[in-house]
NUMIFI-344078 format. One line per field, with one value per atom (N, C-alpha, C): residue number from 1; atom name; y, z, x. Coordinates in steps of 0.05 Angstrom, whole numbers. Each point is the difference from the previous one (the first is absolute). Last residue first. Example, Ala and Ser with C-alpha at 12.3 -4.5 7.8 and 13.67 -1.06 7.14 Angstrom:
2
i: [2 2 2 1 1 1]
at: [N CA C N CA C]
v: [-45 24 22 -115 24 24]
w: [142 1 14 -1 0 0]
u: [257 16 -15 6 -18 18]
***
This chain:
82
i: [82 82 82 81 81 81 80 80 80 79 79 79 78 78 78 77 77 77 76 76 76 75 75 75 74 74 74 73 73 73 72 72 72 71 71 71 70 70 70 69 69 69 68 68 68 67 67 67 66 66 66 65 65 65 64 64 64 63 63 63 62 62 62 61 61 61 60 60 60 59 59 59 58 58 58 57 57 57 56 56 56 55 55 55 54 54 54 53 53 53 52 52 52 51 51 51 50 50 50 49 49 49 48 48 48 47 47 47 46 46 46 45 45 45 44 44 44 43 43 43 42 42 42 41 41 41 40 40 40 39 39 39 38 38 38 37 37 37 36 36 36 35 35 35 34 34 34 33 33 33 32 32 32 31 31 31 30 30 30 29 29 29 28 28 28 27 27 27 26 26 26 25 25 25 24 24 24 23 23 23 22 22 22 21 21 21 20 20 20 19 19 19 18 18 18 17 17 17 16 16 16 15 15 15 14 14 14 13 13 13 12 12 12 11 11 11 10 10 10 9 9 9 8 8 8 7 7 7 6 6 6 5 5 5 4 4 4 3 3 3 2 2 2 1 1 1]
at: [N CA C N CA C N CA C N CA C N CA C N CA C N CA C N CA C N CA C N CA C N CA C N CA C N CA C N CA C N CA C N CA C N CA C N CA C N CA C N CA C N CA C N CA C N CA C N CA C N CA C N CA C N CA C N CA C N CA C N CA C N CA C N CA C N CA C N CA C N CA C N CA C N CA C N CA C N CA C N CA C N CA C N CA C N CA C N CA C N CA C N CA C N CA C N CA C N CA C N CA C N CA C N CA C N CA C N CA C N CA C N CA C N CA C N CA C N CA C N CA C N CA C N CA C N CA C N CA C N CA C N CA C N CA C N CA C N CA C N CA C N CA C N CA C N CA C N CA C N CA C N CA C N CA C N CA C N CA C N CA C N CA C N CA C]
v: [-654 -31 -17 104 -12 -36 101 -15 -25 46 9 -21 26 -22 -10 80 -28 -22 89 -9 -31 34 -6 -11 47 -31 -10 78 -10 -29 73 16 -23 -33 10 2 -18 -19 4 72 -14 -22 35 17 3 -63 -2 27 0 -17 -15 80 2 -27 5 16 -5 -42 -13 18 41 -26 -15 72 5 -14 -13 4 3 -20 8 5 19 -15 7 35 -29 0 91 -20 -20 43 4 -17 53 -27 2 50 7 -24 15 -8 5 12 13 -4 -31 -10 24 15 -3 -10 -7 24 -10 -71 15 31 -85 17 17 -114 28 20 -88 -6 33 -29 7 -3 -29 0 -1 32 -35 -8 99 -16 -26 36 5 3 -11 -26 8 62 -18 -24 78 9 -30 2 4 2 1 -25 2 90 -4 -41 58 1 -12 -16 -7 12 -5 26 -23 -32 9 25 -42 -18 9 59 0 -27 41 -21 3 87 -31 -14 70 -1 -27 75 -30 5 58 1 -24 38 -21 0 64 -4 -23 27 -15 6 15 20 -1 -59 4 17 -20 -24 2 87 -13 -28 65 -14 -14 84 -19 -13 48 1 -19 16 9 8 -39 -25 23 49 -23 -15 63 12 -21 -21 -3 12 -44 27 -5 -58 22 23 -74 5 18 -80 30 8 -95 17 30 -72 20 8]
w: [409 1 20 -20 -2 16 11 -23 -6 70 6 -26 -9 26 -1 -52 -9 13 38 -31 -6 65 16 -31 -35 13 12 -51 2 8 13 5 -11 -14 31 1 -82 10 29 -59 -5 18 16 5 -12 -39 29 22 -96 3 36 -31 -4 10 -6 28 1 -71 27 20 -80 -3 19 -5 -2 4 43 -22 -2 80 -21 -30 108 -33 -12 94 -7 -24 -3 17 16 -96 30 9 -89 11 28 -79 19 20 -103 37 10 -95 24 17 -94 26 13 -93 15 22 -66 -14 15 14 -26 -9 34 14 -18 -9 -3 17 -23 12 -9 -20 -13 2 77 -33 -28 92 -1 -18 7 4 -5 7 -34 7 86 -22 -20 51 12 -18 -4 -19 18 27 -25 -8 84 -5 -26 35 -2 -9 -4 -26 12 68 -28 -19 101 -23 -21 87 -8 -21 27 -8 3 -22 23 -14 -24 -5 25 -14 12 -8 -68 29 15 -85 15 24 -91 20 11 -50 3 18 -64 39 -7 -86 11 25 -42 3 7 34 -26 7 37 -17 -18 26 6 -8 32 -22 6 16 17 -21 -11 -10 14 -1 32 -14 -65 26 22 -77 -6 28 -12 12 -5 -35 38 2 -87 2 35 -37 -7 9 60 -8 -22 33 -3 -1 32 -17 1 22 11 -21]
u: [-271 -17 18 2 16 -11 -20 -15 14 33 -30 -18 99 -9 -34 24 12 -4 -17 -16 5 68 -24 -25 80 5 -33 25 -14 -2 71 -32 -23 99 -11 -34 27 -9 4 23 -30 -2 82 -14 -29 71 -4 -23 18 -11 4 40 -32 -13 98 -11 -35 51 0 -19 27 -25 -1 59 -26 -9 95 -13 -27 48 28 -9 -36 -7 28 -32 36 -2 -43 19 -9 -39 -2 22 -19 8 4 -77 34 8 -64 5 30 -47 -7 3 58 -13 -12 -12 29 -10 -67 21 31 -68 -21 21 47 -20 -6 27 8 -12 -30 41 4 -91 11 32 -62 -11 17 25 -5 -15 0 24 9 -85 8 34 -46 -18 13 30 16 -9 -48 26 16 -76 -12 28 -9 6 -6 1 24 -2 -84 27 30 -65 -8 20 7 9 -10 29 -34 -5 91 -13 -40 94 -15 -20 102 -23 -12 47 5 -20 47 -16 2 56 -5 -27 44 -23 -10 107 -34 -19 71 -9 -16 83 -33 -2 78 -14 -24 93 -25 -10 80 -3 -23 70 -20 -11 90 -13 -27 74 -16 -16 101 -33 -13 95 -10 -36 64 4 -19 26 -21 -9 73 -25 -26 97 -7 -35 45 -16 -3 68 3 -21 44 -30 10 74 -8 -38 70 -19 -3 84 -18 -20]
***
């Protein structure tokens, strides 16, 4: 059997961080937002902490974006496309 010695410890709520992050949604006509996505794929980094909030099915940033550029500019593509 284990014991706890300090019991009043165990009923402290614990936090994982003191940080809030100020997420948004990648909007694909947001110049700063493909500006911080270009110095992504640039650099393999984000200029402080990711700004995006992960949308559902994605199972990750870089997918979501890059599917949600080539939605909104599919027709573009076609259109120029030899």
């Amino acid at each position: 059997m284990i014991t706890i010695a300090n019991h009043h410890e165990t009923n402290r709520k614990f936090k994982l961080s003191h940080h809030t992050w100020n997420r948004r949604f990648f909007d694909v006509n947001s110049k700063e937002d493909i500006a911080e996505y270009k110095f992504f794929l640039t650099n393999n980094r984000w200029t402080k902490n990711c700004p995006f909030e992960l949308e559902w099915p994605f199972l990750n940033i870089n997918d979501m974006i890059r599917t949600k550029l080539i939605d909104s500019h599919i027709d573009l593509i076609l259109k120029n496309a030899k």
